[in-house]
N, C-alpha and C positions, 0 to 999 in steps of 0.2 A: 504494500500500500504506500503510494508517495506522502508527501506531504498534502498536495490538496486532497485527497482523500481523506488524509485523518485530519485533520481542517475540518470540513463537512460534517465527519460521521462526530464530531466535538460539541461542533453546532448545534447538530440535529437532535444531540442527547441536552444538552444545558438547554435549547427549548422546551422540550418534553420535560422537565424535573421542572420550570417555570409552571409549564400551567399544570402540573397537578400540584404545585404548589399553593398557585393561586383557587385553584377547585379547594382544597383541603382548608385553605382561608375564609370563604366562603361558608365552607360547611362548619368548621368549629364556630363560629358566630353566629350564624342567620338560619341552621338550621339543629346543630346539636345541641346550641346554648339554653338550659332548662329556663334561660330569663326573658322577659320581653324588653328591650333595652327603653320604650316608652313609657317605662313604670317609673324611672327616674326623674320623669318631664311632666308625665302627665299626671295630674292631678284626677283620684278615682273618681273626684265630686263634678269634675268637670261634664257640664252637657255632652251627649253621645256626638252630637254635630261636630263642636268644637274638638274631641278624641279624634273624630275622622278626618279631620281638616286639618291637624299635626300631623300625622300618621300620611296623609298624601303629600303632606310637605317634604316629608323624605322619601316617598315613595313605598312605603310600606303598605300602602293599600293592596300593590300591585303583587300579581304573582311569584312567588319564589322565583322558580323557571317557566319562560326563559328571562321574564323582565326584569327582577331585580339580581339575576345574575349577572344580565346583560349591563343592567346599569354599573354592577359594581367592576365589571371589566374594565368598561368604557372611563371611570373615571381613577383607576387604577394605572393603564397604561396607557394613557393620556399625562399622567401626573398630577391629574386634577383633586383625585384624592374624595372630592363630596363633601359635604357637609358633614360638622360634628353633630352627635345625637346628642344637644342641651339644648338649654335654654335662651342662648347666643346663634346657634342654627349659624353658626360662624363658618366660613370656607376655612378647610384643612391646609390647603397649601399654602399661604401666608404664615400661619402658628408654625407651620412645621419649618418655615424658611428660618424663622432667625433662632428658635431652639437648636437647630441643624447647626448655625452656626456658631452657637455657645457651644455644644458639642465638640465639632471637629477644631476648635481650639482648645477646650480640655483634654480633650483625649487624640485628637491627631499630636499635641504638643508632647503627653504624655507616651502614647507610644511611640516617637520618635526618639524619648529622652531613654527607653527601656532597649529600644535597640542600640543605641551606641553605647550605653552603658554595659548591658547584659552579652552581647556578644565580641567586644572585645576583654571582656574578662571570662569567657569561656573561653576564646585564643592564649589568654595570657595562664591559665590553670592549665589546660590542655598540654602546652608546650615547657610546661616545669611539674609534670607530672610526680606527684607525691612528696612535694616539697614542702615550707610552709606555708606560702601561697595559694598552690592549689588545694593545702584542707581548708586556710581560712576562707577561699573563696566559696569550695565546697558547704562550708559549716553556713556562710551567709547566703548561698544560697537556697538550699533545705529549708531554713528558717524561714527565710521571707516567701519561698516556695508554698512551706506546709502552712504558716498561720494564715486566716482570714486576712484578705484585704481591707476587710473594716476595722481588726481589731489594731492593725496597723494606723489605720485614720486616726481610735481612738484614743490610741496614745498621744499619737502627735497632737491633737487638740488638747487633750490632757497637759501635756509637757508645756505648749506655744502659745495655750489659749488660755485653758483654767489657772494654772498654778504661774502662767507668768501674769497675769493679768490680777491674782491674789498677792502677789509678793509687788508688785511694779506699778499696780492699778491698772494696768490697758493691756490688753493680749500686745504679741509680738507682730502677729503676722494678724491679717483681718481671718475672720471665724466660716463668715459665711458671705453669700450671696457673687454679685461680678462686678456694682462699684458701688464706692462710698454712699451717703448721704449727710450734704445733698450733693446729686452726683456733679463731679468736675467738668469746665467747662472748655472746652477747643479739645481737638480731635489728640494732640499728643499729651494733654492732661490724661484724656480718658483710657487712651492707651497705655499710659501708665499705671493709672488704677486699676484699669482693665487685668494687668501683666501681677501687679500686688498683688487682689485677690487667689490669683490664680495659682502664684507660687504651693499652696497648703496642697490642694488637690492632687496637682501635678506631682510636684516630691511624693507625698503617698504613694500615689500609683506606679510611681518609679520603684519605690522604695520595696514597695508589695509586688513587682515585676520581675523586677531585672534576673532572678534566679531562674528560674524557669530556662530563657532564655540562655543565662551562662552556663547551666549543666548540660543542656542539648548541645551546643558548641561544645563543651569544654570534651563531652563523653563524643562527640561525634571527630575530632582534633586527635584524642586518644588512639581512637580506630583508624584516623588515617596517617597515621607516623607511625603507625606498625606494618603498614604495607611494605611489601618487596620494592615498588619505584622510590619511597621515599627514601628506604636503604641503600640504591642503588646513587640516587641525587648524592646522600652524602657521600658515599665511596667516592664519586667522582669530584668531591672538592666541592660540589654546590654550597656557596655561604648559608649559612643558618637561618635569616633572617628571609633568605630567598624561596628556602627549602619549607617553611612555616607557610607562609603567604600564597609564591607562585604556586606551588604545587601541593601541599596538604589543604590548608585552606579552600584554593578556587577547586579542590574535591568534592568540596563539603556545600558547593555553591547552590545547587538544585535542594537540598533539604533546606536549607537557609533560607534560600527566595519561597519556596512554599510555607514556612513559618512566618515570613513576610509578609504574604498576601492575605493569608487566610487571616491575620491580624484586624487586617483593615477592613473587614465586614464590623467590628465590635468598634470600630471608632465612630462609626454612624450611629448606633442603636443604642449605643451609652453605656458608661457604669450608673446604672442605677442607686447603688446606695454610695455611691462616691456623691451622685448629684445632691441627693436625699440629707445626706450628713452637713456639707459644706453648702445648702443651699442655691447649689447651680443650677437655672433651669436649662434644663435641657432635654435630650429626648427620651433618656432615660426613667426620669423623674416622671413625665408627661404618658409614657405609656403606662404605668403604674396606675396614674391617676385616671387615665382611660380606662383598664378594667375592671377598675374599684367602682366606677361610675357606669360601667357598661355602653360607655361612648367607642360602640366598635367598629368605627368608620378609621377612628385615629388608630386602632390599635390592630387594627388592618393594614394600613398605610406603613406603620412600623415596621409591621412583621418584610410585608412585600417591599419593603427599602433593605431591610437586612437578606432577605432572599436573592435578591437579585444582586448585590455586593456581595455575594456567596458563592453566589453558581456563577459570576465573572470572575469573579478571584479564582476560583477552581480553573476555570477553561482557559485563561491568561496561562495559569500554571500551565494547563494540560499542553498547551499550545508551543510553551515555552519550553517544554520537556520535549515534546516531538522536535521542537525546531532545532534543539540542540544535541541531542542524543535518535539519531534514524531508527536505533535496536528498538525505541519505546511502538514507535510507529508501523516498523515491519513486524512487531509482535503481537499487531492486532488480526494479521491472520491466521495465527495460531489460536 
């Protein structure tokens, strides 16, 4: 099989995994959910007219299928998203724009901070195997690995916010939310405060990360400097530094870029109790609050943003693994 063939037959599959995804979305809301999500809006006391004239506001007069399936495609991969099921009857795609973008500055910031951190200290344990570097890396990483990422947060509020703010009178770092009050005024003020808040969140995330990521390097590092070529490098005089890099390291590249990508679906969809704790709105926060409320237009939207940054991070992968290695691709006709 060439390339464009497993091209296509890639496509053809990350299509297919979309809409039963989007059918499975569908159904866990609109048809298996034991709630009526108009119980949250509508008032029981409210005249039968007035019920019915909410209820065609969103369309819920209308048939399951094909109409309100149809409708919810249509404003699905459109981007339009529909209206929330409150009391605001407010369009989804605006709310979801700028929480999207409190987000992908929380967390695009913090995942960026967890990869430069986490994988070059699994290079640097990897290549001083059982030294005392790679156990203390090892030990910090386990740690931050095995404990919760919240109980992580609650320390550091503990340590930055309670007890400096009881010894000092004013926390260190701000506690919560994305700016002061009342908030700052020109665009590099705000950016400023913008960056302050954000510090708490961000270090967390890093803090509760970066292991993960250093032990996959460091044990993947381990495995490739016990190969025969890398043996054979150093026989031949290859420098140290070269032997680490050019050729153990860019080994290790295709596992790496696949922990890469697949990252980047959870930078959209949010740490939820990161948001929760420190107050960030974001999408995290926002879908939570969607299916406490049973507004499942939003919590729809959520899901099918995380879906589809899932199954393209996947195909990017699959694509990039065929592109680069032919054995992935001529082994689909096996």
């Amino acid at each position: 099989m060439g390339f464009r063939g497993y091209f296509l037959n890639r496509i053809a599959i990350a299509v297919a995994v979309l809409f039963i995804v989007l059918v499975l979305n569908f159904l866990i809301f609109r048809v298996f959910s034991p709630y009526d999500p108009t119980d949250m809006i509508i008032d029981p006391d409210f005249e039968q007219a007035t019920k019915d004239r909410l209820r065609a506001e969103w369309g819920l007069d209308r048939p399951l299928f094909p109409d309100q399936f149809v409708l919810y495609l249509k404003n699905l991969l459109t981007w339009n998203y529909g209206r929330q099921f409150d009391q605001s009857k407010s369009l989804i795609a605006p709310q979801m724009a700028w929480r999207l973008r409190n987000t992908l500055l929380l967390l695009g910031t913090a995942t960026i901070g967890v990869i430069l951190v986490g994988i070059p200290l699994g290079i640097l344990a990897g290549s001083r195997r059982g030294s005392k570097t790679d156990i203390t890396i090892i030990g910090a990483g386990l740690f931050t690995w095995g404990v919760p990422t919240f109980f992580v947060q609650l320390i550091w509020l503990f340590v930055f916010s309670a007890t400096w703010n009881s010894v000092f009178g004013a926390p260190l770092i701000p506690r919560s939310g994305v700016v002061g009050l009342p908030p700052p005024e020109g665009l590099l003020e705000t950016l400023k405060d913008v960056a302050w808040h954000a510090i708490s969140p961000i270090c967390t995330l890093i803090i509760a990360g970066f292991g993960s990521w250093a032990l996959y390097t460091r044990n993947m590092m381990v495995d490739a400097l016990t190969e025969d070529y890398i043996q054979t490098a150093r026989a031949k005089g290859v420098k140290g530094r070269d032997v680490l890099f050019r050729h153990a390291f860019r080994s290790i590249l295709p596992p790496v870029a696949t922990m890469v990508a697949l990252a980047i679906p959870g930078i959209v969809t949010g740490a939820i109790i990161t948001e929760s704790l420190f107050g960030w709105p974001g999408i995290g926060a926002w879908y939570i609050n969607a299916l406490m409320n049973r507004n499942h237009p939003v919590a729809q939207a959520v899901l099918y943003n995380y879906a589809v940054l899932m199954i393209g991070a996947n195909l990017v992968t699959d694509l990039l693994y065929g592109f680069l290695d032919p054995r992935i691709r001529v082994g689909q006709r096996r």
